[in-house]
C-alpha positions in Angstrom: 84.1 53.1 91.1 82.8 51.7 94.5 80.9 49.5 92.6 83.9 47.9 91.0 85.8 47.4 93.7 82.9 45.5 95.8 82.7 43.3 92.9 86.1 42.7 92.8 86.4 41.9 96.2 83.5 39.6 95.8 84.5 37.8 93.2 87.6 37.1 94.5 86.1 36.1 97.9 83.8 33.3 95.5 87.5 32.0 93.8 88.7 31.4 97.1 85.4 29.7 98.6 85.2 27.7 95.1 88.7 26.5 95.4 88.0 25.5 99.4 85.0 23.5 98.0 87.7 21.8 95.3 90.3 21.2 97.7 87.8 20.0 100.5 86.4 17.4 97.9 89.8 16.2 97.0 90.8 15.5 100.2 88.2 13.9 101.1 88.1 11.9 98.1 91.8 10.9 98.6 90.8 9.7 102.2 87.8 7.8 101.5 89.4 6.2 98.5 92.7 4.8 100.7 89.6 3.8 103.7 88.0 1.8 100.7 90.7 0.2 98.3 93.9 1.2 100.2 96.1 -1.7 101.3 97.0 -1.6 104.6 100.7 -2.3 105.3 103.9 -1.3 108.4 106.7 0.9 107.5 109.5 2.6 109.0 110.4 6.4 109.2 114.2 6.4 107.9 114.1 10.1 107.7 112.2 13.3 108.1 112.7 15.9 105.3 112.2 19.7 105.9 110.1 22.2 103.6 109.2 25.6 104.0 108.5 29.1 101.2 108.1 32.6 101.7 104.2 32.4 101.5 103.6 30.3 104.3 104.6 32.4 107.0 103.6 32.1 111.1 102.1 34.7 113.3 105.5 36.6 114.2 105.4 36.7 110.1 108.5 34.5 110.3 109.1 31.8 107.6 106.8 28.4 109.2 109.0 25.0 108.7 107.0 22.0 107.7 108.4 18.0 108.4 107.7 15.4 106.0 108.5 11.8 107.1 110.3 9.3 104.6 108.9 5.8 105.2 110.3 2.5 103.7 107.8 0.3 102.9 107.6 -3.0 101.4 104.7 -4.0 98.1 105.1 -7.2 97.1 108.4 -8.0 97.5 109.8 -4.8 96.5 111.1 -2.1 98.9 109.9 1.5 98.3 111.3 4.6 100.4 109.4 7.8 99.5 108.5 11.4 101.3 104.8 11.2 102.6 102.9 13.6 100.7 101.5 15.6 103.9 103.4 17.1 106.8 103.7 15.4 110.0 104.7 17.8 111.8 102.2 16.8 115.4 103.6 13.1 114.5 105.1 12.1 117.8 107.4 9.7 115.9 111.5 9.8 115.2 113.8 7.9 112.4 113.4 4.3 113.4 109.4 4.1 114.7 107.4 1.8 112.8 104.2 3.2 111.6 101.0 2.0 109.4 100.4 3.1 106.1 97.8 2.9 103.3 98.6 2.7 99.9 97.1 2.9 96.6 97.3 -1.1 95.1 98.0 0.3 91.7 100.5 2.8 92.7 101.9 1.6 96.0 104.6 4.6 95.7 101.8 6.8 96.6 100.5 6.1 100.3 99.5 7.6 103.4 100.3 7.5 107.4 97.2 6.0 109.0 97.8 8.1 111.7 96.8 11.2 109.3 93.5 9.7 107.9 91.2 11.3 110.6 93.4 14.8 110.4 92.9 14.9 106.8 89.4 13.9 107.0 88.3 16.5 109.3 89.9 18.8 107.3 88.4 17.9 104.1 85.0 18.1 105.6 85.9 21.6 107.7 86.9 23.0 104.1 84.0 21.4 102.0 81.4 22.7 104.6 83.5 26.4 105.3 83.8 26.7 101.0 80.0 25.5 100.9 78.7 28.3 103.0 80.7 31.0 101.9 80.0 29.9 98.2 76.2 30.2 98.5 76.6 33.2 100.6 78.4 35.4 98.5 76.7 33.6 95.5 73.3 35.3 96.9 74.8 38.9 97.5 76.1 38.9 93.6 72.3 37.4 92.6 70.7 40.0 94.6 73.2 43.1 93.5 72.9 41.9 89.7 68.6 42.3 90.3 69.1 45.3 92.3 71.2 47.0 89.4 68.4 45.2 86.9 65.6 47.0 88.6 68.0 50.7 88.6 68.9 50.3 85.0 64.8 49.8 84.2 63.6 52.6 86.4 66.1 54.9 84.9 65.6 53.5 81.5 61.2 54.3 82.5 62.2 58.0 83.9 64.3 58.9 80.8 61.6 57.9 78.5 58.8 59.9 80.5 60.9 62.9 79.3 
């Protein structure tokens, strides 16, 4: 049974470090592709919306608030007001600040504050390279447990047929 558990544990432990790999590559993906085609344009925070769930939780296990500033922007002649997808919350900007933004040319309703490209871009490569390591890590233990039980099964398999 302490066999099964171990496995679970470490297969879990894999899920996880896959999915940081995943969400590492995503963000980084979104970040080099606004660097590369992103338009570049100003915009102004008209509001900041709040966000929080039960699952995101502080230290003090209390409930951890998350800010989200709403930008007006304007594409080619038409104005677009929309949430920023990431929270600002170390954003040292208020309702009325002008800020820069990047946006996607084919979908300008989907952009991001320039001020958060080096943020997220740390952060993709921190979880890329984190999810990388653990991946391989625990990708050898299960490689080596599966030959260790290999080379049990046979040995037993050897000493039941001597008798």
């Amino acid at each position: 049974m302490k066999g099964f558990w171990l496995w679970l544990f470490m297969s879990l432990l894999l899920a996880l470090s896959i999915g940081g790999v995943i969400g590492g590559s995503m963000l980084l993906f979104k970040n080099i592709e606004l660097r590369i085609l992103g338009e570049k344009t100003t915009g102004t925070i008209v509001d900041w919306e709040s966000s929080s769930s039960l699952t995101d939780l502080d230290y003090k296990n209390q409930k951890r608030i998350h800010y989200y500033p709403v930008v007006a922007y304007t594409v080619n002649g038409k104005e677009y007001v929309v949430r920023s997808h990431s929270s600002a919350d170390k954003i040292k900007k208020g309702k009325g600040d002008e800020v820069e933004i990047l946006y996607r040319p084919t979908q300008p309703e989907y952009f991001v504050l320039k001020l958060q490209m080096k943020e997220d871009l740390i952060a993709g490569i921190a979880c890329l390279f984190i999810g990388g390591i653990f991946t391989t890590i625990i990708s050898l233990v299960i490689i080596s447990s599966i030959k260790e039980w290999k080379e049990k099964r046979t040995k037993l398999k050897a000493e039941k047929l001597k008798f």
